[in-house]
MDAnalysis code that builds the backbone (N, CA, C; Angstrom):
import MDAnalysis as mda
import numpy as np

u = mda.Universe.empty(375, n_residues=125, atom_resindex=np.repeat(np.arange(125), 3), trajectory=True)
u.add_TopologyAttr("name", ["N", "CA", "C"] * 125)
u.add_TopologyAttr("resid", np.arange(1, 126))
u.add_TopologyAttr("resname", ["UNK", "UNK", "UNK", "UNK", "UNK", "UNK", "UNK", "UNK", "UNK", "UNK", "UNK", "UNK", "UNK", "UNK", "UNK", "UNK", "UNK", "UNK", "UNK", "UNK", "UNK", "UNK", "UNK", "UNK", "UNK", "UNK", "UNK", "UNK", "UNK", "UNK", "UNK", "UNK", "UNK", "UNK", "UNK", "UNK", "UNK", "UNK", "UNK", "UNK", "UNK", "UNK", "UNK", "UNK", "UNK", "UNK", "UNK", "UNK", "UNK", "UNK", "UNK", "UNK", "UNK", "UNK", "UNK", "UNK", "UNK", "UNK", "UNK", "UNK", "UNK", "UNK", "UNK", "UNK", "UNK", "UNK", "UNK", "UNK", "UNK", "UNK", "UNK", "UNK", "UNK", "UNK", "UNK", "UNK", "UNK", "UNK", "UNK", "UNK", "UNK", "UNK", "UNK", "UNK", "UNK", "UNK", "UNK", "UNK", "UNK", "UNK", "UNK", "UNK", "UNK", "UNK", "UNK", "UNK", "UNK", "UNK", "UNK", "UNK", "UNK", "UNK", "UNK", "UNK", "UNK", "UNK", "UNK", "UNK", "UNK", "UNK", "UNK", "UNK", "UNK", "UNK", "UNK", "UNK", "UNK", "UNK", "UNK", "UNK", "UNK", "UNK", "UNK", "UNK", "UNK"])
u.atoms.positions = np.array([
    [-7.068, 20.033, -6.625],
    [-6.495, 18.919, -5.905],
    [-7.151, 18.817, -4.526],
    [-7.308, 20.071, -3.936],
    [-7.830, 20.118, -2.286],
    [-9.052, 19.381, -2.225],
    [-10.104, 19.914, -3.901],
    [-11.025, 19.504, -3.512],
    [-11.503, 17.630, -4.146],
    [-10.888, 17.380, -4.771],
    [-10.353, 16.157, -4.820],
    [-10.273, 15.206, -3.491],
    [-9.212, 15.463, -2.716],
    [-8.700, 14.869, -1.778],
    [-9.817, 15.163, -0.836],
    [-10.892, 16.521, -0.275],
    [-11.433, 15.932, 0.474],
    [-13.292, 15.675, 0.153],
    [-13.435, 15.984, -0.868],
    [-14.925, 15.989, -1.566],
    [-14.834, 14.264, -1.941],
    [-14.268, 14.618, -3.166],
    [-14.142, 13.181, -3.644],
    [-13.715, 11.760, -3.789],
    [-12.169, 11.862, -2.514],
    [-11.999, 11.064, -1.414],
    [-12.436, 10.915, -0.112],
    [-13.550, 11.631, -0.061],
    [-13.652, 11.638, 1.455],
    [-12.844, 11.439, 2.640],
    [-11.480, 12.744, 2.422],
    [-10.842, 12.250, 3.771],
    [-11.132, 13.893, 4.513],
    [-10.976, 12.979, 5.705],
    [-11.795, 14.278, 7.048],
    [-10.832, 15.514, 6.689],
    [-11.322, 16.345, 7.634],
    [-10.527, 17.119, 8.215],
    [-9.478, 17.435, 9.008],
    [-9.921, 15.720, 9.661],
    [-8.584, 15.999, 10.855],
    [-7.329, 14.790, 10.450],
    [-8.259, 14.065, 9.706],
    [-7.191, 12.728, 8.857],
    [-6.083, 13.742, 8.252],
    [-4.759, 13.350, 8.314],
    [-3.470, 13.580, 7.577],
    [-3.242, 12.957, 6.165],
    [-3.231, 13.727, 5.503],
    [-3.988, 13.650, 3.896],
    [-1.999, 12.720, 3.416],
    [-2.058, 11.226, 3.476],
    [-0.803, 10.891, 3.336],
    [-0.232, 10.703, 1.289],
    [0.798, 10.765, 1.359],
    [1.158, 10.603, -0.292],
    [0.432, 9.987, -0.578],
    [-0.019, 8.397, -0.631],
    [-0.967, 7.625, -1.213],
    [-1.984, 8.506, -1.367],
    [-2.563, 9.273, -0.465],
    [-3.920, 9.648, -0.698],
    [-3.869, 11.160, -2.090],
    [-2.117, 11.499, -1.793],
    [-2.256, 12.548, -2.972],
    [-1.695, 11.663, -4.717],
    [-1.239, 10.555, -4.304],
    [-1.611, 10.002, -5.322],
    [-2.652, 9.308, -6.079],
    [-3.542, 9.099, -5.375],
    [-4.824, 8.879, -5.967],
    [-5.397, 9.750, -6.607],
    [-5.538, 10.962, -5.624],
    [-6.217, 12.123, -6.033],
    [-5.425, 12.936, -7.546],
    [-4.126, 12.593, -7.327],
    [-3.765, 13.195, -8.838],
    [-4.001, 12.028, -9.889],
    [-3.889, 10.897, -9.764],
    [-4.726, 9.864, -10.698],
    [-5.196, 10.400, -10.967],
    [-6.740, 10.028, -10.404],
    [-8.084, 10.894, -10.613],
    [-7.860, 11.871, -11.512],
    [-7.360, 12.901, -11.014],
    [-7.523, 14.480, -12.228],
    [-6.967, 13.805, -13.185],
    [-5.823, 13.316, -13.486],
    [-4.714, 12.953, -14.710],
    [-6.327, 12.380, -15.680],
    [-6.637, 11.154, -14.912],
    [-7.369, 10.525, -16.008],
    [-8.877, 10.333, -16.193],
    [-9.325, 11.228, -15.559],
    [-10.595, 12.342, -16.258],
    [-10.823, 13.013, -16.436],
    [-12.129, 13.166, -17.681],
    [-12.664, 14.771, -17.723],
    [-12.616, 15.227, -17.410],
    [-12.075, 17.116, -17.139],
    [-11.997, 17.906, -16.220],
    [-12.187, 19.476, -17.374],
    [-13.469, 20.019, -16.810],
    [-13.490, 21.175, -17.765],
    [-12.141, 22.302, -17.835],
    [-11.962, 22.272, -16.852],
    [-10.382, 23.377, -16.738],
    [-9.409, 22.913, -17.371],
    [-9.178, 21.364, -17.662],
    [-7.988, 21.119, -18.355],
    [-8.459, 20.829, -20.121],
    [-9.533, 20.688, -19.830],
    [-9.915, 20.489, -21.461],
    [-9.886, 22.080, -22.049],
    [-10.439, 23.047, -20.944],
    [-10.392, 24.649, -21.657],
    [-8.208, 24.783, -22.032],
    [-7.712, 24.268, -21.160],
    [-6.581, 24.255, -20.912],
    [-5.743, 23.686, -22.577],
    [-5.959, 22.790, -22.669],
    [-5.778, 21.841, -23.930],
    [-6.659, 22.790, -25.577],
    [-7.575, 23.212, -25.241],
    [-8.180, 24.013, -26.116],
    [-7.494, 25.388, -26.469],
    [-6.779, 25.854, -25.493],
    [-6.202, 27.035, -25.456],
    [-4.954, 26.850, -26.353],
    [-4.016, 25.856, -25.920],
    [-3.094, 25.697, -26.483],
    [-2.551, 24.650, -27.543],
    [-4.016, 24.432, -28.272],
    [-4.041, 23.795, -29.846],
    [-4.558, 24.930, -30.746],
    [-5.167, 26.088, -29.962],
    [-5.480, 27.329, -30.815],
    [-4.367, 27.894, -31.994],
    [-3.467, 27.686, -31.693],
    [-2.408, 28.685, -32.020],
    [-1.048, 27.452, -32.144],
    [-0.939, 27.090, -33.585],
    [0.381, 25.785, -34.552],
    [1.100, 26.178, -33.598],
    [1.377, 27.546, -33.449],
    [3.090, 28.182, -33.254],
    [3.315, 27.757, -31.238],
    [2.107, 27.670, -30.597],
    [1.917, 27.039, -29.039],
    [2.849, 25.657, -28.933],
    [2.826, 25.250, -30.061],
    [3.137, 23.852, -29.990],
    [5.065, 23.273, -29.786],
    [5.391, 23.639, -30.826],
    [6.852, 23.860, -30.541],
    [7.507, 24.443, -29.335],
    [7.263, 25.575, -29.256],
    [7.324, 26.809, -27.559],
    [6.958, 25.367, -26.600],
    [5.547, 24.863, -26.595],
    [5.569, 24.390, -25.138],
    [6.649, 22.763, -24.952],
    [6.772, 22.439, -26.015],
    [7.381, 20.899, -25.833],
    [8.669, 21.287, -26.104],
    [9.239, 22.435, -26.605],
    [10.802, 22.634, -25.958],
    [10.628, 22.953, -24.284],
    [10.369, 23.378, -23.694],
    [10.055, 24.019, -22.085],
    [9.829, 22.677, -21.379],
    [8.876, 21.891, -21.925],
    [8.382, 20.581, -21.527],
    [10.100, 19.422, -21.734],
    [10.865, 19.092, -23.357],
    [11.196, 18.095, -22.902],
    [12.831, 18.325, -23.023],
    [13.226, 20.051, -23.035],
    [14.746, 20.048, -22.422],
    [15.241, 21.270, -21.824],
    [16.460, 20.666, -21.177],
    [16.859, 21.333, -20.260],
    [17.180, 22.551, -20.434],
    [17.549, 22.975, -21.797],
    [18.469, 24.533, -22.312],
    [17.279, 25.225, -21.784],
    [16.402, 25.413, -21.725],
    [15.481, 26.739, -21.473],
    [15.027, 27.200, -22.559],
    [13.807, 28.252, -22.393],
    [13.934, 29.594, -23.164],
    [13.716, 30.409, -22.394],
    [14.413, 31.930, -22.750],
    [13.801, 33.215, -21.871],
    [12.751, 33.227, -21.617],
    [12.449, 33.628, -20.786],
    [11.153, 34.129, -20.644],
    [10.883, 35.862, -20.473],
    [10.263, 35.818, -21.749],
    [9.982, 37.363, -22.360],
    [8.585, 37.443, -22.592],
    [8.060, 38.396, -21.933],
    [6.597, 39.020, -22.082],
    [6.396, 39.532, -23.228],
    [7.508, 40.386, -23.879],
    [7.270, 40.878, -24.941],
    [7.085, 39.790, -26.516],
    [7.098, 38.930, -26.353],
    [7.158, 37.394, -27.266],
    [5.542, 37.403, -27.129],
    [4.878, 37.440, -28.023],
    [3.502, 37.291, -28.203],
    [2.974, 35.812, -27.938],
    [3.984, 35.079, -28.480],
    [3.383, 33.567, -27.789],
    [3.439, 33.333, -25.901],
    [4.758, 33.835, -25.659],
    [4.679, 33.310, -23.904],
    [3.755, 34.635, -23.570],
    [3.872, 35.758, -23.780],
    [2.252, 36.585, -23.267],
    [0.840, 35.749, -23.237],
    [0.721, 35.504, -24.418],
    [-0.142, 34.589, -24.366],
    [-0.380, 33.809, -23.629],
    [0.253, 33.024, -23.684],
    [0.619, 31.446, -22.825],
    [0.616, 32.095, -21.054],
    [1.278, 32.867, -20.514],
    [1.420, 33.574, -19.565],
    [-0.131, 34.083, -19.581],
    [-1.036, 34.689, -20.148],
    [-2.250, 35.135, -19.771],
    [-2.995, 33.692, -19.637],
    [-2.851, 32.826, -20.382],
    [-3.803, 31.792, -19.811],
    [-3.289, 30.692, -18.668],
    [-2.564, 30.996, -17.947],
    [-1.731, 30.394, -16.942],
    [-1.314, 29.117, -17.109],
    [-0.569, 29.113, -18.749],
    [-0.015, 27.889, -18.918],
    [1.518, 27.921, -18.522],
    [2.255, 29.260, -18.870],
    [3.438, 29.635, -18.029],
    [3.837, 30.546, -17.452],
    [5.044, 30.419, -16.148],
    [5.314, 31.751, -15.235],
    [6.736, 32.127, -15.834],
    [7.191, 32.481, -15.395],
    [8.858, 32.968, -15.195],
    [9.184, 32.040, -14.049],
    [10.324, 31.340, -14.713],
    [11.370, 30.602, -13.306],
    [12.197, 31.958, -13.024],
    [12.681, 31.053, -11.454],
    [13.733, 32.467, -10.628],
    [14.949, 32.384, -11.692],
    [14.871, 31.639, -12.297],
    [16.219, 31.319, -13.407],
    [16.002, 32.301, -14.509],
    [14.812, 32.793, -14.582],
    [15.062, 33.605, -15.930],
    [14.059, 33.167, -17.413],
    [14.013, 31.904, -17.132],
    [13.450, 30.987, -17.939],
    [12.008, 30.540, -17.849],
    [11.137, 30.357, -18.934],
    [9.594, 30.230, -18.875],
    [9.643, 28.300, -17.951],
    [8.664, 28.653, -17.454],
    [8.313, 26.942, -17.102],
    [6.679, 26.746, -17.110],
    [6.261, 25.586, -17.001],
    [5.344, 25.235, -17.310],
    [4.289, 25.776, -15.885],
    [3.094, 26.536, -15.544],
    [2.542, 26.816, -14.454],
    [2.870, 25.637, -13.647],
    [2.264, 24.751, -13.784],
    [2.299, 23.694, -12.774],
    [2.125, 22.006, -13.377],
    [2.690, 20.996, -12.623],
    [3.513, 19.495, -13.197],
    [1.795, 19.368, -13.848],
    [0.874, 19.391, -13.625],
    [-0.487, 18.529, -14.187],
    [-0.500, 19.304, -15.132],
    [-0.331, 20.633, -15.390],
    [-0.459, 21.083, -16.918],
    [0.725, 20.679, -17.858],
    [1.839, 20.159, -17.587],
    [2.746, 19.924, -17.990],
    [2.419, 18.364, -18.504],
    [2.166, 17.692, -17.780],
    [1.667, 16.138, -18.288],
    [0.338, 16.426, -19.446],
    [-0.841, 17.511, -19.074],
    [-1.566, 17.718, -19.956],
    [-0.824, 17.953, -21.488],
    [0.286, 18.607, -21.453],
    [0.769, 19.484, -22.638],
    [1.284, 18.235, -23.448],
    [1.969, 17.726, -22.870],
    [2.698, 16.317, -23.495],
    [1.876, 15.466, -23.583],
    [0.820, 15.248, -22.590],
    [-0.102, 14.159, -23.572],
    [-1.043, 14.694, -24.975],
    [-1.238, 15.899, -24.978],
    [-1.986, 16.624, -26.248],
    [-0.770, 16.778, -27.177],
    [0.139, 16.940, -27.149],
    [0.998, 17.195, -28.279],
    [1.811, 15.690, -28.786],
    [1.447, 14.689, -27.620],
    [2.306, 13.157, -27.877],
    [1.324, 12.817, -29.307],
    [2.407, 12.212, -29.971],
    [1.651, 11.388, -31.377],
    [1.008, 10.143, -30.803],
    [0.270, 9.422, -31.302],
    [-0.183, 8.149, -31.290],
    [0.655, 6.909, -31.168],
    [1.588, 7.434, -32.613],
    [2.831, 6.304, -33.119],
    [4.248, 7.276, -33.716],
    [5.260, 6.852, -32.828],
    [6.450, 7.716, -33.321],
    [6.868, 7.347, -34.576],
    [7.466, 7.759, -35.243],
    [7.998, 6.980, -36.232],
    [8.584, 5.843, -36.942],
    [9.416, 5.354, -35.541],
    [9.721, 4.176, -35.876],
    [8.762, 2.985, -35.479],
    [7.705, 2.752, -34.827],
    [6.469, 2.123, -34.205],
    [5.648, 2.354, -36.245],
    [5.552, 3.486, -36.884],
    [5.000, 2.848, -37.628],
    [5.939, 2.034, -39.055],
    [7.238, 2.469, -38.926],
    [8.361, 1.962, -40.082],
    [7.731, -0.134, -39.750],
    [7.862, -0.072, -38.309],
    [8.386, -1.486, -38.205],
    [6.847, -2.350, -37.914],
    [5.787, -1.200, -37.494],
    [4.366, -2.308, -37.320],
    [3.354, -1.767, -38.511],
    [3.911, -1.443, -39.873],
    [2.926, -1.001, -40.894],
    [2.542, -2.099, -41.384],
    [1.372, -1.937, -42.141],
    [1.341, -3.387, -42.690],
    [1.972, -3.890, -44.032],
    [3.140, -3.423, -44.644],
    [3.916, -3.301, -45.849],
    [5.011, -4.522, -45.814],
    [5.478, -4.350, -44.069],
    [6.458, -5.133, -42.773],
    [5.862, -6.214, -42.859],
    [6.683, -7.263, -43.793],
    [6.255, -8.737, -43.213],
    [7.489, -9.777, -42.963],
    [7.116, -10.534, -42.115],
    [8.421, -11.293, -41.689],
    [8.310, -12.621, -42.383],
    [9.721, -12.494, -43.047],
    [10.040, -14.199, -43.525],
    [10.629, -15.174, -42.754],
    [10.510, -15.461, -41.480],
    [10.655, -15.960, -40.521],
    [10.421, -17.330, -40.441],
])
């Protein structure tokens, strides 16, 4: 992000780096290439069983422990996809890997997007 905001936005050193400017700069990462998040995304399509684990953590509130001894969050924990919350509970390292995780694991078309726009669906209208 640091180097984002001042490499590739060019803002000084002495300029006050304002929200707008950290929203651009997380644009930017969100929606390009970036070898760290593609190794990132590679890591955690390795392994079916990654998948479930991270999009419970990702889209509710109950938690899971967070246990080292669990071969998946070790895992996941060695490639700094998750820490331990002070709660007890695994969380995602940080919000841009978290948007990464959910956009690699989001489907294309949920289910009902293809029930109602297949081409089988025709309207007598």
């Amino acid at each position: 992000m640091a180097q984002c905001l001042t490499e590739e936005l060019g803002i000084g050193r002495k300029e006050t780096i304002s929200v707008a400017h950290f929203e651009m700069a997380h644009k930017k990462i969100l929606n390009e290439q970036n070898v760290h998040l593609s190794h990132l995304t590679t890591n955690i399509r390795s392994n079916p069983r990654f998948k479930p684990l991270l999009m419970e953590i990702c889209s509710y509130d109950a938690g899971l422990p967070f246990n080292l001894r669990n071969e998946y969050i070790s895992e996941l924990v060695t490639y700094g996809v998750l820490k331990g919350g002070t709660d007890g509970f695994c969380e995602i390292a940080n919000p841009i890997y978290q948007y990464c995780i959910v956009q690699t694991f989001q489907p294309l078309l949920n289910g009902l997007e293809r029930k109602y726009h297949s081409e089988e669906t025709t309207s007598t209208g």
